[in-house]
DOPAPA-499918 format. One record per residue (C-alpha): residue number from 1; z, y negated, x; chain; residue in three letters. Coordinates in steps of 0.05 Angstrom, whole numbers, m for minus. Layout:
// residues N
NUM,Z,Y,X,A,ALA
...
END
This chain:
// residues 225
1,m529,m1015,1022,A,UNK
2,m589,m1043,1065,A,UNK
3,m664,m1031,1077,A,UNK
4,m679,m959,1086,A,UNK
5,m752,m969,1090,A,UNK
6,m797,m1019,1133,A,UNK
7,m867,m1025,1114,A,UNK
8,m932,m1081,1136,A,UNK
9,m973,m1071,1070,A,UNK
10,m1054,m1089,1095,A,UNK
11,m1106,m1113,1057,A,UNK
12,m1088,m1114,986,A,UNK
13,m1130,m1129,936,A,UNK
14,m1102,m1132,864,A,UNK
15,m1134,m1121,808,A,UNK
16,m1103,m1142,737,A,UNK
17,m1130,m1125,671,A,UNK
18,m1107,m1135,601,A,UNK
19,m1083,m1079,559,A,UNK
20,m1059,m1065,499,A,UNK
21,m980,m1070,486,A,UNK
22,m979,m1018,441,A,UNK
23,m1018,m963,479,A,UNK
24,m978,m988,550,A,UNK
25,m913,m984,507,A,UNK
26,m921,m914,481,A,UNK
27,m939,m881,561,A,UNK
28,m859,m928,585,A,UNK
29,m799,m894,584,A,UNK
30,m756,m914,523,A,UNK
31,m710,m949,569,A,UNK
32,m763,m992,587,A,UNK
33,m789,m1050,546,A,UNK
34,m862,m1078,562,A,UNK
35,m865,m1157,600,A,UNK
36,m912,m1196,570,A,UNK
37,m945,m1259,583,A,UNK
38,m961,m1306,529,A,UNK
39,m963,m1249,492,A,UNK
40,m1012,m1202,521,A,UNK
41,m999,m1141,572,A,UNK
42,m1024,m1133,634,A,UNK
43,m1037,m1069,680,A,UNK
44,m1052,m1074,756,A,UNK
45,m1090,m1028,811,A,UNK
46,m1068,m1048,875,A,UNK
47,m1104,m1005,934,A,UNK
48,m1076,m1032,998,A,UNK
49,m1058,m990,1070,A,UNK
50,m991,m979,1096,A,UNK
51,m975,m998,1182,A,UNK
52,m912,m997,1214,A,UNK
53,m877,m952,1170,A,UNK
54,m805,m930,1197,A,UNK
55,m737,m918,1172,A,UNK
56,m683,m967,1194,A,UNK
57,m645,m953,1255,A,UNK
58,m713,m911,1272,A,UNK
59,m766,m927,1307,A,UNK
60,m843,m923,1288,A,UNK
61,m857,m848,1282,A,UNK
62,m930,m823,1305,A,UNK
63,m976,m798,1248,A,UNK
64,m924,m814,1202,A,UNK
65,m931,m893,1204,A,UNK
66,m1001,m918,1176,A,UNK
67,m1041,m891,1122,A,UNK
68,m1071,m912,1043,A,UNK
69,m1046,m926,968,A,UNK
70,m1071,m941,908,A,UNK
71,m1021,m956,860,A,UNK
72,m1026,m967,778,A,UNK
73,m972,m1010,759,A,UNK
74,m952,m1045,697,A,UNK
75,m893,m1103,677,A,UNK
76,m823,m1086,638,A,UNK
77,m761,m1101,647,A,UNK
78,m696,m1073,620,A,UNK
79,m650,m1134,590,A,UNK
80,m654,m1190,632,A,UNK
81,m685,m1152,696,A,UNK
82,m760,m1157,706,A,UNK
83,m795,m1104,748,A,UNK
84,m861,m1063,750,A,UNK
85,m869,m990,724,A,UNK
86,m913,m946,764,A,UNK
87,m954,m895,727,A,UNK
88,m983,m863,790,A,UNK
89,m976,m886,862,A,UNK
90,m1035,m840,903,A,UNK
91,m1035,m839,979,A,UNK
92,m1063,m801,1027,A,UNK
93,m1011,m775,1069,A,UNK
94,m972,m712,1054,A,UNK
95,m907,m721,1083,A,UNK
96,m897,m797,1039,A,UNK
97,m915,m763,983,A,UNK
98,m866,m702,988,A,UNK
99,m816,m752,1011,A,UNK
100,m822,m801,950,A,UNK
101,m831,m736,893,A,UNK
102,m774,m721,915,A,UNK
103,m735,m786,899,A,UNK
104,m774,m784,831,A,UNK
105,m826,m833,850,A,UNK
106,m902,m808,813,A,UNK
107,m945,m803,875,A,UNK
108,m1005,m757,877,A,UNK
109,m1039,m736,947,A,UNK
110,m1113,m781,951,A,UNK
111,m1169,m763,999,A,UNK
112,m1173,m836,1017,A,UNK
113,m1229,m876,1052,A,UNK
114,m1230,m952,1072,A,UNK
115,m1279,m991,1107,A,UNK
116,m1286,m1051,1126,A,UNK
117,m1343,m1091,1160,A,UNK
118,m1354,m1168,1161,A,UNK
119,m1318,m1198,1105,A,UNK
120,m1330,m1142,1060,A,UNK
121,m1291,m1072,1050,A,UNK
122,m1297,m1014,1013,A,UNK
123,m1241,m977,991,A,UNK
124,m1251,m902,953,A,UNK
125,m1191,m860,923,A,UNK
126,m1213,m791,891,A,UNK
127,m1136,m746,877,A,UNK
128,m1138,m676,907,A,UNK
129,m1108,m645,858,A,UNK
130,m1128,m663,781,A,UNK
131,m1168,m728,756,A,UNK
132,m1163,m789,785,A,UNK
133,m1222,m830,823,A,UNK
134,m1222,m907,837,A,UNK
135,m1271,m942,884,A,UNK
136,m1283,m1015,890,A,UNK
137,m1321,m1054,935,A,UNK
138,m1291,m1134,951,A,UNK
139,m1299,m1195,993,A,UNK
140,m1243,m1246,1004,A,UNK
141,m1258,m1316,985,A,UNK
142,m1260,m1361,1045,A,UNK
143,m1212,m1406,1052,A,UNK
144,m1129,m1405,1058,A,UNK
145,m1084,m1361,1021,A,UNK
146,m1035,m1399,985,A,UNK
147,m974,m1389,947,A,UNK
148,m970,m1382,870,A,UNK
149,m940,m1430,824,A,UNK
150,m877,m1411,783,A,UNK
151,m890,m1411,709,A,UNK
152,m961,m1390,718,A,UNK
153,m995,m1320,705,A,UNK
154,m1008,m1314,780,A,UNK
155,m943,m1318,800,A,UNK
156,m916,m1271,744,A,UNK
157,m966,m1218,763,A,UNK
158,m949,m1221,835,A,UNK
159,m868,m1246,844,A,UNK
160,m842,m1180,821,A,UNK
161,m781,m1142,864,A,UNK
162,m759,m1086,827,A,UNK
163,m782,m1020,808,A,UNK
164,m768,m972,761,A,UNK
165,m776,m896,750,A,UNK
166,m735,m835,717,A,UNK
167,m707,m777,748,A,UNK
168,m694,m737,695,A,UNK
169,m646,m767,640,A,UNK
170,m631,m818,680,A,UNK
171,m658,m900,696,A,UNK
172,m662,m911,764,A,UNK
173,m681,m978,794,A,UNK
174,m701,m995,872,A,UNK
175,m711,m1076,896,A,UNK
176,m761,m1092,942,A,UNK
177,m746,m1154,997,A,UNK
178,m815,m1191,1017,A,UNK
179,m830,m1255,1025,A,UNK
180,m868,m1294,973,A,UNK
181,m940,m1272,959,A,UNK
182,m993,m1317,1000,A,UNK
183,m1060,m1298,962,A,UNK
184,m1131,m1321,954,A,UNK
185,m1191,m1308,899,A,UNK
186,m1228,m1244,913,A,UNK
187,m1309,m1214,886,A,UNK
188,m1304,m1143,857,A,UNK
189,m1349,m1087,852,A,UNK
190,m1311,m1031,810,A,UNK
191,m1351,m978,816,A,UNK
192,m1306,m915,786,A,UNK
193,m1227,m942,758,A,UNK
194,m1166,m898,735,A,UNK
195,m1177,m936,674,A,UNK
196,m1202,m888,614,A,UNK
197,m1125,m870,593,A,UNK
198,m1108,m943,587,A,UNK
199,m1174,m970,546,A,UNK
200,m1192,m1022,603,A,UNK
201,m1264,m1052,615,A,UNK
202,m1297,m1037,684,A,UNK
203,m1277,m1100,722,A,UNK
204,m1214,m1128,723,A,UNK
205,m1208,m1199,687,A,UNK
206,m1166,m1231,747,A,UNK
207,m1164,m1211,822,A,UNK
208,m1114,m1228,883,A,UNK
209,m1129,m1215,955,A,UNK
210,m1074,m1212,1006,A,UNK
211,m1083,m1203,1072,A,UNK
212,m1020,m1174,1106,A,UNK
213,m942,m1177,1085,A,UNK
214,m883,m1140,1110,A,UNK
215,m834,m1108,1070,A,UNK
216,m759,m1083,1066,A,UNK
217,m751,m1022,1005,A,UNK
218,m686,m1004,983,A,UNK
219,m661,m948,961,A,UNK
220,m662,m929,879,A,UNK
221,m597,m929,850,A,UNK
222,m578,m914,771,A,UNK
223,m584,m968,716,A,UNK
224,m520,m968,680,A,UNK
225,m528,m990,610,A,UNK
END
């Protein structure tokens, strides 16, 4: 089966910390083992905004095409599969998160803000519903984006494809189809992070800025083990 989903993905900014294995490890699925780079874990907060959103064999839908994420995402991988595990994906559009609840995927509905002025924006993320606040301030370095190098941290972080989530007992994976991540250094101001369950520190220790990229989701389909 094809794309199902068409998405540009706007301003992304990640921002990576390093966690600890063994808390990460305990909030996974026990189907899901924890990636690790040189030994240490990582955990990612990627706010970003969505454009051109529409189904295949669709076209672009008003009011239901553009709008923001913020999405907490870690690294696993089940045998020889790597993917990202997200913990909560927030957005601020009702009918994407109804839509992806119901095919098991954690989003949470956001009042959402982003600004952006000069070379720098402000993006702010508080949940409607429950706890859940992230702001951050950032400025792209000057300068071309460029591609990462295999073997690297960068390009582990970033060169990811799959996903994976449970719907009830069961594994379920779903491959993403991009092109390879073009990305530049990037100056944070964290001012408020969804980082007090995970143990992090304030800022991030690494930071990726991407400016656009277009992407193809597929639909989720069972691991068989």
């Amino acid at each position: 089966m094809g794309w199902i989903l068409k998405q540009t993905w706007e301003d992304l900014l990640f921002c990576h910390w390093e966690a600890a294995a063994e808390r990460l490890q305990e909030l996974l699925p026990a189907e899901l083992e924890l990636d690790l780079f040189d030994g240490k874990a990582w955990l990612t907060m990627l706010p970003f905004g969505v454009s051109h959103q529409r189904f295949r064999f669709l076209p672009e839908i008003p009011l239901l095409n553009r709008y923001l994420e913020l999405n907490v995402r870690t690294y696993v991988k089940v045998g020889n599969t790597s993917g990202v595990y997200f913990f909560t994906l927030d957005a601020n559009h009702l009918p994407s998160v109804l839509g992806a609840r119901a095919a098991s995927l954690p989003y949470c509905l956001a009042r959402m803000s982003f600004l952006k002025k000069a070379h720098k924006s402000v993006f702010y993320s508080k949940r409607v519903f429950g706890d859940g606040e992230f702001s951050v301030k950032y400025a792209a370095a000057g300068g071309p984006c460029i591609r990462t190098e295999p073997g690297t941290l960068d390009f582990w972080l970033l060169e990811r494809y799959s996903l994976f989530t449970k719907l009830g007992p069961f594994l379920l994976k779903g491959n993403i189809s991009h092109e390879s991540m073009k990305v530049s250094e990037a100056e944070v101001d964290v001012a408020t992070n969804l980082g007090t369950p995970f143990g992090l520190s304030k800022e991030p220790q690494l930071v990726h800025f991407c400016p656009r990229k277009e992407a193809f989701i597929f639909p989720l389909k069972m691991v068989r083990r």
